[in-house]
TIPAMAR-746562 format. One line per field, with one value per atom (N, C-alpha, C): residue number from 0; residue in one letter; chain; atom name; x, y, z. Coordinates in Angstrom, 3 decimals, decimal comma, padded with zeros to 6 digits. Layout:
% TIPAMAR-746562
rotor (NUM ...) $
zapa (A ...) $
seke (A ...) $
lodo (CA ...) $
px (X ...) $
py (Y ...) $
pz (Z ...) $
This chain:
% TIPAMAR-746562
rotor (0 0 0 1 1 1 2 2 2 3 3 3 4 4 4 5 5 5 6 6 6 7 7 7 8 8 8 9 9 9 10 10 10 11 11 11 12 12 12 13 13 13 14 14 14 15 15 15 16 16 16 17 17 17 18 18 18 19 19 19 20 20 20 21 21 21 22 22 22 23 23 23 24 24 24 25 25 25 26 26 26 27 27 27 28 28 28 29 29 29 30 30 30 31 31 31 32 32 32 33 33 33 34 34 34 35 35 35 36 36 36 37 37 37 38 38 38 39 39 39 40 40 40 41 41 41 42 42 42 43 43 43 44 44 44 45 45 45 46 46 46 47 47 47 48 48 48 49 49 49 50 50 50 51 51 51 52 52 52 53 53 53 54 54 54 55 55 55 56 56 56 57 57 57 58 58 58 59 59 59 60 60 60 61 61 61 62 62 62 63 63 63 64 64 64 65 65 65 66 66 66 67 67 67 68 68 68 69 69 69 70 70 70 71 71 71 72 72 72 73 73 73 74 74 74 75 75 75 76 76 76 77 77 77 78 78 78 79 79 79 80 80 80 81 81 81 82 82 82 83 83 83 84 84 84 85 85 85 86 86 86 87 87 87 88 88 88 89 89 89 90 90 90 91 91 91 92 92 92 93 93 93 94 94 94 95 95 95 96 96 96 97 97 97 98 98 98 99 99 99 100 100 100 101 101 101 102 102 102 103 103 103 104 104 104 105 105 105 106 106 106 107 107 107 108 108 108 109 109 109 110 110 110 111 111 111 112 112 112 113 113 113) $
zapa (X X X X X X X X X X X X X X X X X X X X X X X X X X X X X X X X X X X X X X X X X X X X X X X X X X X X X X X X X X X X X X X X X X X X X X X X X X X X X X X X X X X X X X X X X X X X X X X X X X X X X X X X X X X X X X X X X X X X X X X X X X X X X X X X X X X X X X X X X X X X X X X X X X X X X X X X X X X X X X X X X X X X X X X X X X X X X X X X X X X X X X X X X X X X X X X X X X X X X X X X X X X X X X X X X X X X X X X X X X X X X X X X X X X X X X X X X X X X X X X X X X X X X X X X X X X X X X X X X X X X X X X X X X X X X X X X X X X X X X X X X X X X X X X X X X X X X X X X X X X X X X X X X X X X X X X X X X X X X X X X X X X X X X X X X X X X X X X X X X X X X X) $
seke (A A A A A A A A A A A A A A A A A A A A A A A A A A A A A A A A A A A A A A A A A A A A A A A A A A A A A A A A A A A A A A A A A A A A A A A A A A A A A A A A A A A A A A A A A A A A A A A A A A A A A A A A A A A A A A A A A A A A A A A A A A A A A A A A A A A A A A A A A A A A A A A A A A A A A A A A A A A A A A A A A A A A A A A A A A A A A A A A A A A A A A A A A A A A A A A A A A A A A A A A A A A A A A A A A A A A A A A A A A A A A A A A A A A A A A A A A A A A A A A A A A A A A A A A A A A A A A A A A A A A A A A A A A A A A A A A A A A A A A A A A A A A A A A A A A A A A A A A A A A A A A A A A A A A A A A A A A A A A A A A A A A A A A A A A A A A A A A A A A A A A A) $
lodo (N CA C N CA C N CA C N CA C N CA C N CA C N CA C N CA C N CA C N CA C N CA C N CA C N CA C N CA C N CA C N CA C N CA C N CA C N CA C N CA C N CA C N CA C N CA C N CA C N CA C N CA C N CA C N CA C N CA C N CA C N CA C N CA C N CA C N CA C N CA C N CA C N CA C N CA C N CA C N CA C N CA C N CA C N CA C N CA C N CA C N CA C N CA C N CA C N CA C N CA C N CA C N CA C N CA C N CA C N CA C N CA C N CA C N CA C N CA C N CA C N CA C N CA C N CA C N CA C N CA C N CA C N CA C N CA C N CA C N CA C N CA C N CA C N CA C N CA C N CA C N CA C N CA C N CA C N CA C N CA C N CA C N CA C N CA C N CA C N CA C N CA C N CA C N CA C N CA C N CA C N CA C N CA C N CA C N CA C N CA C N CA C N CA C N CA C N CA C N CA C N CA C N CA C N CA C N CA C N CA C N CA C N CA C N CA C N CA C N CA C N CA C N CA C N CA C N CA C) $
px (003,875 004,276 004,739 004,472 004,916 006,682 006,576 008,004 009,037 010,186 011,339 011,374 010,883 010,599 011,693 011,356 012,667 012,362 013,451 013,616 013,769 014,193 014,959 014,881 015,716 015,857 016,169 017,072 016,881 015,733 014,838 013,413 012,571 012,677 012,426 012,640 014,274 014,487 014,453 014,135 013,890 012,512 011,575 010,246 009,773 010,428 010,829 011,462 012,362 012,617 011,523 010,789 009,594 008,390 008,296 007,404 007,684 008,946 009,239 009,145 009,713 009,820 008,307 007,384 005,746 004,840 005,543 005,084 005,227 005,236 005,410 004,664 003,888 002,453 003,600 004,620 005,513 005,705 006,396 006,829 005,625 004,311 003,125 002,794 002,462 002,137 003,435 004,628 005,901 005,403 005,213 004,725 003,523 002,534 000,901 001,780 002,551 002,486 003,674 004,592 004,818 004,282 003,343 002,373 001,378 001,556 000,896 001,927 002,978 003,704 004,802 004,844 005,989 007,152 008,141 009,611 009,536 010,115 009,674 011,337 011,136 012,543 011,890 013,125 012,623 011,777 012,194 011,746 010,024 009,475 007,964 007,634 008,558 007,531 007,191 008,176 007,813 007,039 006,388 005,818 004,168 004,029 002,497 002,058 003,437 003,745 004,450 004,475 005,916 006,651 006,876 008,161 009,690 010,621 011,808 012,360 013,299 013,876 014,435 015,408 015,838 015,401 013,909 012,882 012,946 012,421 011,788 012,846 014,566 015,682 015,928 015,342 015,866 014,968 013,706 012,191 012,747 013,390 013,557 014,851 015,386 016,965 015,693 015,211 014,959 013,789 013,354 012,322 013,518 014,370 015,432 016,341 016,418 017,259 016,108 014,664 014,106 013,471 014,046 013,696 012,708 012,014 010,651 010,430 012,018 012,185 013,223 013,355 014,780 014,743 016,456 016,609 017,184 017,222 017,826 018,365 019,573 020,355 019,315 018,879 019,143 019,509 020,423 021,427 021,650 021,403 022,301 020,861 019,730 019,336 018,500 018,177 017,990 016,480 015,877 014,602 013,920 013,015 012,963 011,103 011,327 010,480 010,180 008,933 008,169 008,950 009,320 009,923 008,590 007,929 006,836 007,057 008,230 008,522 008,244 009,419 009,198 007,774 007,054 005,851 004,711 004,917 004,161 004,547 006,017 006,685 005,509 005,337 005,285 003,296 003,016 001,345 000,949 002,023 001,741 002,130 002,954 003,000 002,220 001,608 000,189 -001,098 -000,869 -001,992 -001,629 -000,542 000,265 -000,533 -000,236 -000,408 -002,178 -002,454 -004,165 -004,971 -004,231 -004,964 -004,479 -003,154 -002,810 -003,793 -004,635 -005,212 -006,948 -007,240 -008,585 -008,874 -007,340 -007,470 -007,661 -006,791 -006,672 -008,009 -009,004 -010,292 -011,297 -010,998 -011,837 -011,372 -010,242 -010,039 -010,649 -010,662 -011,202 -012,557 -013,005 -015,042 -015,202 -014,584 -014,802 -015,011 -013,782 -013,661 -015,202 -014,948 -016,370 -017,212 -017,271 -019,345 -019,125 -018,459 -017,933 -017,893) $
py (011,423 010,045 009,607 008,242 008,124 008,045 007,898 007,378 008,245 008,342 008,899 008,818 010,375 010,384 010,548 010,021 009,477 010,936 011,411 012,971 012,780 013,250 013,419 012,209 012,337 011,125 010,087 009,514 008,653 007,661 008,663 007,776 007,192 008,595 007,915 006,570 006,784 004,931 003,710 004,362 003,412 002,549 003,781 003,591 002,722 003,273 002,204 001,182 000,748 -000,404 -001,352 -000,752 -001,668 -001,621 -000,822 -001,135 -002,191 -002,079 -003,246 -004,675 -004,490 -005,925 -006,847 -005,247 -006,101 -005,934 -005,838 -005,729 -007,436 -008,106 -009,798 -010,174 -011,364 -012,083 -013,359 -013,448 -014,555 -014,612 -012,800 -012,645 -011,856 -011,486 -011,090 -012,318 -013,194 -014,794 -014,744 -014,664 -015,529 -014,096 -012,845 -012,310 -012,703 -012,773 -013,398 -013,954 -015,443 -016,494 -015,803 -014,541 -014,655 -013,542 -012,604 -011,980 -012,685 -013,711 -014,732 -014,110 -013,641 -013,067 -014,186 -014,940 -016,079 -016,391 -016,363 -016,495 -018,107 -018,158 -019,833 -019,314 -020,783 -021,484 -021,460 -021,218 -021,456 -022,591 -023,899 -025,163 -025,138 -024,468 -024,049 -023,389 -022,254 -021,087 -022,161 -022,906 -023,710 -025,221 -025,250 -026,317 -026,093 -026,931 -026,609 -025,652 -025,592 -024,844 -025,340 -024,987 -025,630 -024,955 -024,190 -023,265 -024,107 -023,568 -024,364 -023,764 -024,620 -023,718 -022,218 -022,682 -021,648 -020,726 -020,670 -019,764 -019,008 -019,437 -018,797 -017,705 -018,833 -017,886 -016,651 -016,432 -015,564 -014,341 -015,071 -013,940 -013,045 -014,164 -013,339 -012,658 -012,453 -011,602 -010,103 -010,242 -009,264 -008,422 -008,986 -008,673 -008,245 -008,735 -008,624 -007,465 -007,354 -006,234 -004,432 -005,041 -003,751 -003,626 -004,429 -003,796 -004,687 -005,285 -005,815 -007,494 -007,659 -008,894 -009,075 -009,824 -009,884 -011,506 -011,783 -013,216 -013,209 -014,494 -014,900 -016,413 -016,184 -017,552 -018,555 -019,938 -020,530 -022,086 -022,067 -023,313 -023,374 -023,990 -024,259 -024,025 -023,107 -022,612 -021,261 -020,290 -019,352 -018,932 -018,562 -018,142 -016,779 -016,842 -015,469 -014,680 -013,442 -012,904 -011,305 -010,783 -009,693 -009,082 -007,651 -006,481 -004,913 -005,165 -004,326 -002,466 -002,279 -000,664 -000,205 -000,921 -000,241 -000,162 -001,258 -001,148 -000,298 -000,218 001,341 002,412 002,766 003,922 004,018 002,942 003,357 003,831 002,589 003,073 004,750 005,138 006,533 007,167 006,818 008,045 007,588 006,738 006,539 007,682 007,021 008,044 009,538 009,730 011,666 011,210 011,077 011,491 011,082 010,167 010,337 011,285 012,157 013,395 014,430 014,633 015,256 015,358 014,173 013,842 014,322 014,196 014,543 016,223 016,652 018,458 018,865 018,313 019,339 018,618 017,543 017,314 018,446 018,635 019,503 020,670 021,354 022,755 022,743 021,840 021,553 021,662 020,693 021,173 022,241 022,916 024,046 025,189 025,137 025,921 026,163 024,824 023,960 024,748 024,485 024,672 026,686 026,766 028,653 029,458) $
pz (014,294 014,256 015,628 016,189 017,086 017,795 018,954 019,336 018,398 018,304 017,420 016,283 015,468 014,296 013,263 012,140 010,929 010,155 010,052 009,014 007,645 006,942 005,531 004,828 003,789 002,863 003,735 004,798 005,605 006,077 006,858 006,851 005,784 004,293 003,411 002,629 003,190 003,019 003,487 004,860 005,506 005,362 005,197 004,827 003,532 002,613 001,412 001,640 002,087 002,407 003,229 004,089 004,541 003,632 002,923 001,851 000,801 000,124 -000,467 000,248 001,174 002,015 002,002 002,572 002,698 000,996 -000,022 -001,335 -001,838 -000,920 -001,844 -000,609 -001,646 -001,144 000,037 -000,408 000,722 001,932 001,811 003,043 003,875 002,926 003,775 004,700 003,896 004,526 006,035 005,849 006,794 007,888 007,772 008,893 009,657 008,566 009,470 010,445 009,987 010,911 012,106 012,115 013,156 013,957 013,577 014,188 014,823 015,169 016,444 017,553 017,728 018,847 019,422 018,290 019,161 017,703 018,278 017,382 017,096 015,676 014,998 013,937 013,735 013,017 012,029 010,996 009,572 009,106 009,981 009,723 010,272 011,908 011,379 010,651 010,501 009,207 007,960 007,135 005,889 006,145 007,514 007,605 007,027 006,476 005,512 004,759 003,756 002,515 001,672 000,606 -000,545 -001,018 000,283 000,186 000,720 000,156 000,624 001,421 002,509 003,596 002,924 002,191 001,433 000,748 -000,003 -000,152 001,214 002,100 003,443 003,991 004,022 004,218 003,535 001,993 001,818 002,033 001,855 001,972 003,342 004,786 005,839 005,970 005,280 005,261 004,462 003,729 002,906 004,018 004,799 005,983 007,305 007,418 008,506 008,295 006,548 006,217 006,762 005,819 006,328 007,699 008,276 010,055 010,726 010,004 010,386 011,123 010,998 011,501 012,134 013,219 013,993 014,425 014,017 014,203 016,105 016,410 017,781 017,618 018,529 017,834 018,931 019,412 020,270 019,596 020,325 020,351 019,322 018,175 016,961 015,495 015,970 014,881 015,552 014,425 014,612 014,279 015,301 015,509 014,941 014,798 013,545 014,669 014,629 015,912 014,922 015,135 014,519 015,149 014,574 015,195 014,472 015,593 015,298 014,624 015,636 015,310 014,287 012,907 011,422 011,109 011,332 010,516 011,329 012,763 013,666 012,854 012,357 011,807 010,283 009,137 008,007 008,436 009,337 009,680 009,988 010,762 011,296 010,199 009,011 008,151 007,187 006,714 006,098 006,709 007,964 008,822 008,204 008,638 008,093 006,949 005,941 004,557 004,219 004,805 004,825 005,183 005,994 006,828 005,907 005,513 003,993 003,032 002,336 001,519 002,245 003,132 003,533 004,066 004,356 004,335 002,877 001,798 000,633 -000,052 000,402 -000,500 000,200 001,802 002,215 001,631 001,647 001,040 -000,397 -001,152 -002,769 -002,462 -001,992 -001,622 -001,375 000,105 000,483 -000,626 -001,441 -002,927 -003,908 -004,399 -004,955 -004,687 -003,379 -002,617 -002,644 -002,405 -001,890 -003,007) $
């Protein structure tokens, strides 16, 4: 896995926690739009949606709680910006456990065919 790897039940929760976060079609949508690479106010994220500010607020606390989002104050509202790390972290252990899953089908064929 890349960069500083998460151990024990710890990472596991951490990992779960970004899984839950990206398990709702809302806050999949409120990332697209800030995976354009630029930090937006609640007031663009709910522009040309019928989501309510307060929908959006809470979708991003629950995205902010699991890592994947980070607010910034400027001036008197707060800007909401991708925090890529967690979700590099859960990709690379997808990757781990895909390569998990493609050794023990080869050891099973191998078996099979042998």
């Amino acid at each position: 896995m890349s960069g500083k790897r998460h151990s024990g039940s710890a990472a596991l929760k951490a990992r779960a926690s970004v899984f839950a976060a990206l398990g709702d079609e809302t806050r999949l949508s409120v990332l697209a739009k800030l995976a354009q690479g630029q930090a937006q106010s609640i007031a663009r994220l709910t522009a040309g949606t019928r989501l309510t500010r307060q929908a959006v607020t809470k979708h991003l606390r629950v995205l902010e709680g699991a890592g994947v989002v980070r607010s910034v104050r400027v001036g008197r509202e707060s800007q909401f910006a991708l925090e890529p790390k967690p979700i590099d972290d859960v990709r690379a252990y997808l990757d781990h456990v895909s390569r998990q899953w493609d050794d023990a089908l080869a050891r099973l064929k191998s078996f099979v065919e042998g």
